[in-house]
N, C-alpha and C positions, 0 to 999 in steps of 0.2 A: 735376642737382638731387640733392641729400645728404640722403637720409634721417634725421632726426633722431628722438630719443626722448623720448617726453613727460613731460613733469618732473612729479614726483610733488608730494604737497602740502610736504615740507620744500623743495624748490626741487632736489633730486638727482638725479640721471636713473641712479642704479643699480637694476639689475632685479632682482627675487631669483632666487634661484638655479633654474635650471631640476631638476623632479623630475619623474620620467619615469613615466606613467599606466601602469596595471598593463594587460595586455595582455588581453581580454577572453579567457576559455578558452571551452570546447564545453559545459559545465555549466554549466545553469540556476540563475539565482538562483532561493531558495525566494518563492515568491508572497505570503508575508506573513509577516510577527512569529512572535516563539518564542510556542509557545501551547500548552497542552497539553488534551486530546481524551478520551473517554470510551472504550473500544474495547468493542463489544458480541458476544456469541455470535454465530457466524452460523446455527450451528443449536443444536436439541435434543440432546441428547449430553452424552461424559465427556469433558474437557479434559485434553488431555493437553502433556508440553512438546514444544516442535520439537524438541528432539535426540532425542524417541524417537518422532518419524515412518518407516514403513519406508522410506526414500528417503533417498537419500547428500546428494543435493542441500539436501536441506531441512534436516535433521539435522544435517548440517557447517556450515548457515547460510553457503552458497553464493549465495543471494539476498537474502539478509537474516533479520534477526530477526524471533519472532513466537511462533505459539500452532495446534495442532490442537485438533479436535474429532474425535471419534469419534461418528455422527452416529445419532440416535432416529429424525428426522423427516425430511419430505422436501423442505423448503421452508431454500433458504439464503436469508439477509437479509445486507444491507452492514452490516459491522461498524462503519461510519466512514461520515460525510457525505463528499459531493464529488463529481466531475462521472464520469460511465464513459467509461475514456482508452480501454479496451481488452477486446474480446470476441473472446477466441481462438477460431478456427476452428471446434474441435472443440466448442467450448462448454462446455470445462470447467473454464477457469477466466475473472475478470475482472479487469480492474484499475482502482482506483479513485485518482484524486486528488483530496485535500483541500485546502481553500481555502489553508491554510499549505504546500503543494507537496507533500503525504508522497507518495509512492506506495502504495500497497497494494494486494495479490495477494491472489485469493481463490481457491486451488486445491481445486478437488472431485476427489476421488480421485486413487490411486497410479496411474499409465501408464494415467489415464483418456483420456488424448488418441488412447490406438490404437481405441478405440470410437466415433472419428467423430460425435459428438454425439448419436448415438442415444437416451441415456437422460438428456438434456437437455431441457429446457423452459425458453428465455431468458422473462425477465419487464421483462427493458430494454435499453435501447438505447445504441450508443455514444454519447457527445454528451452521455446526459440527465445530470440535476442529480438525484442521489439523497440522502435524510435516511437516516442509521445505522438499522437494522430495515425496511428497504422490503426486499422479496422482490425476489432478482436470478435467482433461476434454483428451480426444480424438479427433481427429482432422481429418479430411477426405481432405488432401489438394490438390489433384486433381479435387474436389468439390471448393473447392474456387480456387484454377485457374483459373476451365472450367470455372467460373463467371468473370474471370478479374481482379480477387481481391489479391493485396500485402498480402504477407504472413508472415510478420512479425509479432515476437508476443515481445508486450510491454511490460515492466516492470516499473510502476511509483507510486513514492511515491506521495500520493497526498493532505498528510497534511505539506506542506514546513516546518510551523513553528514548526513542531515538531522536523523538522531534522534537528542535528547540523552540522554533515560533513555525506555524500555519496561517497564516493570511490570504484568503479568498476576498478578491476586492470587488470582484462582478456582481452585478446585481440585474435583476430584470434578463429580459431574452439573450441566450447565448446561444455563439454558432460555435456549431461541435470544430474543434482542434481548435480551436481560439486562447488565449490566454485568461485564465479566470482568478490566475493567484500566483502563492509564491510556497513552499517548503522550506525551512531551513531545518539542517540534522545537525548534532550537536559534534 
């Protein structure tokens, strides 16, 4: 029995030309539409840029783009909605993704991770569903001081390609949950 091809509606049985599916890669589509974000303080403090964080990593924007604080208070808040994908060990920093797929990295202090989380106090949980300004962590920063340890706390996007333009417009003193900028995803 001869396989035959099913005649299309002019009565022709030529196929169109085969075009070959792009091969799925190891990177995630983003979760939704280009959309752009409010990005808020995450604490009290002077804002200052990522390239003059004292840290090579941050500073060369090795993880990505983004913004310090130099911090008043002791209470960090999510600078961005979205769900908490990541609570490192030591608890000093989070990661947050947003319903448009950003990532975002919320580092408390310079080589605060050899301090073992000590002068940490988490306020959420991996998993949860957080709104920008909800308190993620407390901070004991006379505890990382008396260690020797920069008190900055980072703000970085750390999927680049997701982001189309980053504009942080604040400059000088910021009140934590305040509006400091803007994200747009592609």
């Amino acid at each position: 029995m001869e396989a035959t091809r099913p005649q299309k509606r002019d009565g022709s049985t030529r196929c169109r030309p085969q075009t070959r599916r792009p091969t799925r890669t190891s990177t995630p589509k983003p979760a939704g539409t280009a959309s752009t974000a409010t990005v808020l303080a995450p604490v009290d403090g002077t804002i200052e840029p990522i390239d003059q964080v004292p840290d090579e990593t941050f500073a060369e924007k090795l993880l990505g783009d983004g913004f310090a604080v130099i911090p008043k208070s002791d209470t960090i808040v999510a600078p961005v909605s979205g769900k908490v994908s990541t609570i490192a060990q030591a608890k000093h920093a989070v990661g947050i993704t947003t319903n448009a797929g950003l990532e975002v990295l919320v580092h408390i202090g310079i080589d605060t991770v050899q301090l073992n989380g000590d002068p940490f106090t988490m306020k959420v949980t991996e998993g949860r569903q957080i709104t920008a300004g909800d308190p993620i962590v407390e901070v004991d920063w006379n505890a990382v001081r008396a260690a020797g340890k920069a008190t900055d706390v980072i703000v970085v996007f750390t999927n680049p390609a997701l982001v189309d333009a980053l504009a942080i417009t604040a400059a000088g003193a910021v009140t934590s949950g305040s509006p400091v900028g803007t994200v747009t995803t592609r």
